[in-house]
N, C-alpha and C positions, 0 to 999 in steps of 0.2 A: 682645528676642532678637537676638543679635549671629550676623551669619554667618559664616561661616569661611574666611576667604582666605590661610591661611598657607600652601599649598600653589601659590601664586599668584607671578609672577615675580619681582615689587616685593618680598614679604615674605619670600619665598626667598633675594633677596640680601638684606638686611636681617642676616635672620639668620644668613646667611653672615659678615658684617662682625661682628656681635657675637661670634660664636664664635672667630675672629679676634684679636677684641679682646678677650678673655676669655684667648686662651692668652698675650697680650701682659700682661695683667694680674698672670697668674700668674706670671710671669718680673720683674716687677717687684714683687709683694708676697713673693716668698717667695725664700730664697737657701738654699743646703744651708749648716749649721754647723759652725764648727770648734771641736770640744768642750776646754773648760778645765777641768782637777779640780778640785773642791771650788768650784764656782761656776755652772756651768751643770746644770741638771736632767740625773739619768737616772733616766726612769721607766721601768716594769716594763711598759708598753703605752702605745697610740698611735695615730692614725692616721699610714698611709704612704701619702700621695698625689703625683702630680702635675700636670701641666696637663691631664692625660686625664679625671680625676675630676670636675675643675671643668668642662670644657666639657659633659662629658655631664649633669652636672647643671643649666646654664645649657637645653642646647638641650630637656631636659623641661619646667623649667621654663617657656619658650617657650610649648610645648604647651597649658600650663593644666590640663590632666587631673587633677584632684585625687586620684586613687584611681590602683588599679594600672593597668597602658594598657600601653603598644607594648613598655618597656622591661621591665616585669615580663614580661611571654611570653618577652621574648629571656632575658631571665638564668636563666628557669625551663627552658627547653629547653639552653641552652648548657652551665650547672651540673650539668641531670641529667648530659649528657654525661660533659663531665669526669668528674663523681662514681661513675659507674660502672651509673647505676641509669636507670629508665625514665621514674621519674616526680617531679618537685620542686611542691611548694606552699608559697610563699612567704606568711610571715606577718609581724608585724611585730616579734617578737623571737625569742632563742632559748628563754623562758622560755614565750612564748606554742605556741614548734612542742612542747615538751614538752606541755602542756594539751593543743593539738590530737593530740597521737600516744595520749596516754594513754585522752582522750576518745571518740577514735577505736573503739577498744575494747568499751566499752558500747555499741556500735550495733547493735541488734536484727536486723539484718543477717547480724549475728556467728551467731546462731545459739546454741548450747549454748554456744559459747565464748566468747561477751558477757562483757564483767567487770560482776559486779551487787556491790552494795552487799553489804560483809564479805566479798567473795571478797581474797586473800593476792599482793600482789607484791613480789617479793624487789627488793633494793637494798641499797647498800652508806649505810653511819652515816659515812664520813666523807667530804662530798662539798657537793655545791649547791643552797641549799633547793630551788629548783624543778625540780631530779630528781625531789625526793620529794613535793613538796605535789601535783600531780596526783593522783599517788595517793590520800592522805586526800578532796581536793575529790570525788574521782570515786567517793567513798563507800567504800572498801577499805582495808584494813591495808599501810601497809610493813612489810615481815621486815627487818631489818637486820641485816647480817652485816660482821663485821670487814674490813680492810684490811689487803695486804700491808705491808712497811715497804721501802722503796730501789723499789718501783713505785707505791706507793702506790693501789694499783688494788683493788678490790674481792677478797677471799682465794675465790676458787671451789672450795678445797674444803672449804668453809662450806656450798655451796648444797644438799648432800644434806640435812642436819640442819636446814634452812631451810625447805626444801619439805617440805607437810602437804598433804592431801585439798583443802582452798581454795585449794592455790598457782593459778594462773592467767597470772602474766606475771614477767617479770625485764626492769627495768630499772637502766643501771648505765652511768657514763661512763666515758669513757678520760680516766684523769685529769692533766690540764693539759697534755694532748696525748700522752700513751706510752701504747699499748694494751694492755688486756688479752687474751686469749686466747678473741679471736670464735669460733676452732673449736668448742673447746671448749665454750663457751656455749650454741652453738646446737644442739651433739649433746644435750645437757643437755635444752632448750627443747622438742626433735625428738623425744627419746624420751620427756616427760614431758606432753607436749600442749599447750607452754607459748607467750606470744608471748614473740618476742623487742624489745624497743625498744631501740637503741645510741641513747646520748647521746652524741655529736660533737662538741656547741657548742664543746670546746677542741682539735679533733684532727682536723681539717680537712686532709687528706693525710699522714695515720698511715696505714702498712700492717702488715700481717699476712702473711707469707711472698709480699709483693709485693702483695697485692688492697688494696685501700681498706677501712680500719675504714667501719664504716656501711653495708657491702652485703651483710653477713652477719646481719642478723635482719629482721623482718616492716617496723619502721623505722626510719628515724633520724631524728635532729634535728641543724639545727645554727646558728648565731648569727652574726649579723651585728654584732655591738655594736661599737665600734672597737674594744674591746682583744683580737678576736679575728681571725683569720688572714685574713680579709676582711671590709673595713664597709661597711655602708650607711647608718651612724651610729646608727639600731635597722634592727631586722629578721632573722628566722631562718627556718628552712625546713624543711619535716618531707619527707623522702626514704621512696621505698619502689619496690616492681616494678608492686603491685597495683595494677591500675586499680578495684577496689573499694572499694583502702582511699586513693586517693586521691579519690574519690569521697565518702566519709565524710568524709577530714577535710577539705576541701573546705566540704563543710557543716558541719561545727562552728566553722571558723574565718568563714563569711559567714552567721552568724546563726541557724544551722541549719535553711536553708532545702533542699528536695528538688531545686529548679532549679539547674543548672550553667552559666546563662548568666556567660557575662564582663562585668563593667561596663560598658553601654553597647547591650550585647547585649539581643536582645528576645524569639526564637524559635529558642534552637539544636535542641532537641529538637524542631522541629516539630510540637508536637503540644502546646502551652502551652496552651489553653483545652480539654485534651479528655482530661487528667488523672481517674481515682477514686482519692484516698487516706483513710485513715482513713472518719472519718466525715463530710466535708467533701462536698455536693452534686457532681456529675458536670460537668468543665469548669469547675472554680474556678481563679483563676489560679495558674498553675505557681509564676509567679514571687513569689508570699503563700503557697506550701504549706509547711510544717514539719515535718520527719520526726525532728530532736533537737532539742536542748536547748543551742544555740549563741550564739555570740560571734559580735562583730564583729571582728576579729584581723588584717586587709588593713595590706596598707603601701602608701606613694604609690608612684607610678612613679617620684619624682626619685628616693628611693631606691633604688630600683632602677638606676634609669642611673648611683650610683655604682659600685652593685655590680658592673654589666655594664663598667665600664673595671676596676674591678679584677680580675677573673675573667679579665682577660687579662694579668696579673703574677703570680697564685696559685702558679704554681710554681716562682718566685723567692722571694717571701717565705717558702715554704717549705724552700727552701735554706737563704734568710738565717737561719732561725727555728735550724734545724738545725747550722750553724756557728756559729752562737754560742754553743748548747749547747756545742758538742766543745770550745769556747776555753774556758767554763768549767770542765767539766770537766778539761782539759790544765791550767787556772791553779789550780785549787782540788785536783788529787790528792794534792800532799803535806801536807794538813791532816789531821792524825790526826785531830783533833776535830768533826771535819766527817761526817756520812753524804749520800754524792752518791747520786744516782738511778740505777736499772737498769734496762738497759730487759731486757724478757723476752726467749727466744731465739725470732726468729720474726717481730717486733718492729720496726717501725723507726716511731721518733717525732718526730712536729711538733709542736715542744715550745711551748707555750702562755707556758710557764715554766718557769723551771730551780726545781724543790724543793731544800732544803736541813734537814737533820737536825742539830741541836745533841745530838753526843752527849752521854752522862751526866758525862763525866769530862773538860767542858768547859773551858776558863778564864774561860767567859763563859756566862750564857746565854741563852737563845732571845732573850724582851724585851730586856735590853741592848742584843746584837746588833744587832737588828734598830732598837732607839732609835738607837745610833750610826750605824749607815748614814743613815737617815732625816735627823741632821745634818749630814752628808755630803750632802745631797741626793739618796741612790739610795732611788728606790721600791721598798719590799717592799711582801708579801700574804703571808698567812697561808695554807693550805691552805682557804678558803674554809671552812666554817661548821665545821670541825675535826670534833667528835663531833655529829652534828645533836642525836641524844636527849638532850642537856644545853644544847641550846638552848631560850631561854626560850618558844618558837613553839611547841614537842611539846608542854612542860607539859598533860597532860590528853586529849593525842591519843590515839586507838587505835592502838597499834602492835604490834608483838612483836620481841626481841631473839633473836636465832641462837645460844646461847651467851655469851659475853661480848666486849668490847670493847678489849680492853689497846690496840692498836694504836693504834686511833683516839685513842682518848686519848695518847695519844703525840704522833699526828701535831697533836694540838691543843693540846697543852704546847708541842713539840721544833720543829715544823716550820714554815721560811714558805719562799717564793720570789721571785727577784727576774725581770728581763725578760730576752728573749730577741727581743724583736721587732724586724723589720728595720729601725727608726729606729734602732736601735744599732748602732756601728760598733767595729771593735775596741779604740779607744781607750777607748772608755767601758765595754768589757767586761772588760779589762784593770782602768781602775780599782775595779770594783765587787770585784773579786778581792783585788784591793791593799786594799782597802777593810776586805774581811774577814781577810784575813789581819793587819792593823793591829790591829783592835782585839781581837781573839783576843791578840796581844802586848802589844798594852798594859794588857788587863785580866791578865795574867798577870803580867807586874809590877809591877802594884799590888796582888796578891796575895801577892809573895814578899819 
């Protein structure tokens, strides 16, 4: 057993000098680029770091803490802030706060309003598998309901003909950052007895007549993977007010244990051997009692201390995200052929990614396009899984459709997107424009 003297004066400068030398490091491995067309990458996401990232991740790693520790508290407390909300539980991706938000749900807790196996949760068909796979895992049907076209966002007035006696929750993201209509949603949710779960993972400082998307329903979610608005290389986080329902998913995401100790922790509830749950003897230990049916879903604390440097730039990269929208935008309007994005009135977007529409009376399309770029070196994506219900994953699932689909399939034919993120700077925004505009003419005359 090794004792603990980092707090000690010797290893205090120590580690003073390597953090030092770490930001010296960074200044000599890494230089900002001067981007060349048709030779140097541009991808559609990234990480954006600097010397702030790397030190915070050297001085945890210092620590040793293998599990969350000093930097996950601070990022969890600082983000709620920021985010608008009271309470953040950090997990280890965005796919994983979906599970915990969904899972959340089912907790006996809940009351009548528990989701039990074959209860109905609405979401949209054209979207990201793991919006919708909680659902199915947590033994209940998705409703799916179409998708506008130029917001691409889930059609809300779909959701009356969606909800039936089962309905129970609406889950639905803001897609690749431009939101949809939280008002809305939640007068919906409010008057129908429903929950509400905002997907964030891509809309990380989208407002809605000024408020933060994700503090308008029961929870949110949102992801830390690089190619989202803040990394911690994985890692995501299920947002809410309730300290009940952070309590819950708390426990789904550490095993689904009843105790709320913090790693490390031994007796927060003072009263650890003096527990009756279940059917379990009087004073079994708190920290072995199980109230669900939980994961292990934690992230380390280095990641975390990336997170914590970059939570202090979040509302620049959400400029950057946002100007580079408007430059495409302003470089791509005079393309007839092109359908650009809208954002709703109400609306302001931190765009994950700029979407793009090949209309019908193209000179190119969609695949082409997008193959050209791709030789070109600009990263595209697709609108992620396009129609889910014709992915080969549903085959056999229980689900139910809202009417029909035209949209979505659309968006899964017609649509992809390219980047927006703050490692791009105007030159390369410019050329992805020039890019498209190019081979829209040159397939046009090789057509005439």
């Amino acid at each position: 057993m090794l004792r603990d003297r980092s707090r000690e004066p010797e290893a205090e400068a120590l580690r003073a000098e390597i953090l030092e030398r770490t930001r010296a490091y960074f200044r000599a491995a890494y230089e900002p680029r001067t981007f060349v067309a048709d030779q140097d990458p541009v991808p559609v996401s990234g990480r954006h770091f600097d010397e702030r990232e790397l030190v915070a991740l050297v001085d945890a790693s210092l620590d040793f803490w293998l599990t969350s520790g000093r930097y996950a508290a601070r990022f969890e407390k600082e983000f709620a802030a920021w985010f608008g909300v009271r309470e953040c539980v950090l997990v280890n991706s965005g796919s994983s706060a979906n599970l915990c938000a969904v899972m959340a749900l089912t907790a006996p807790e809940l009351g009548p309003r528990r989701l039990l196996p074959g209860d109905e949760v609405i979401t949209a068909a054209a979207g990201f598998p793991t919006t919708v796979n909680p659902i199915v895992q947590a033994g209940c049907i998705p409703v799916f309901v179409d998708s506008e076209l130029r917001t691409y966002n889930a059609d809300l007035t779909q959701f009356e003909r969606a909800r039936s006696p089962k309905t129970k929750a609406v889950i639905i993201a803001h897609t690749l950052g431009n939101p949809y209509d939280p008002e809305a949603v939640r007068t919906f949710c409010r008057t129908h007895g429903l929950w509400m779960i905002e997907d964030t993972c891509d809309a990380v400082g989208a407002t809605w007549n000024g408020q933060q998307v994700g503090t308008f329903g029961d929870l949110a979610t949102v992801s830390f993977y690089p190619a989202h608005h803040l990394t911690m290389g994985e890692g995501g986080a299920v947002m809410m007010r309730s300290p009940l329902l952070r309590k819950i998913v708390e426990s789904f995401r550490d095993w689904g244990r009843d105790c709320w100790c913090a790693p490390g922790k031994e007796n927060t509830c003072g009263k650890r051997f003096d527990w009756q749950l279940g059917e379990l003897p009087h004073g079994y230990d708190h920290k072995y009692t199980y109230t669900h049916l939980g994961y292990n879903l934690k992230l380390t604390d280095m990641q975390a201390a990336v997170g914590v440097a970059q939570l202090e730039k979040v509302d620049d990269f959400i400029a950057r995200r946002r100007q580079n929208a408007e430059r495409l935008a302003e470089r791509l309007a005079g393309v007839s052929w092109l359908g650009l994005p809208r954002e709703a009135p109400g609306g302001s977007s931190s765009w994950f990614g700029f979407p793009l529409r090949v209309l019908p009376d193209a000179p190119i399309e969609r695949n082409a396009l997008v193959q050209r770029l791709e030789e070109r070196k600009i990263g595209t994506r697709l609108l992620f899984a396009g129609n889910l219900v014709r992915q080969p994953a549903y085959a056999g699932v229980p689900l139910r459709i809202a009417g029909e689909l035209p949209n979505a399939d659309t968006i899964m034919n017609d649509v992809f997107w390219v980047g927006t993120f703050p490692g791009l700077g105007d030159a390369e925004i410019d050329f992805i424009a020039q890019a498209i505009v190019e081979a829209g003419q040159r397939s046009a005359a090789l057509r005439s």
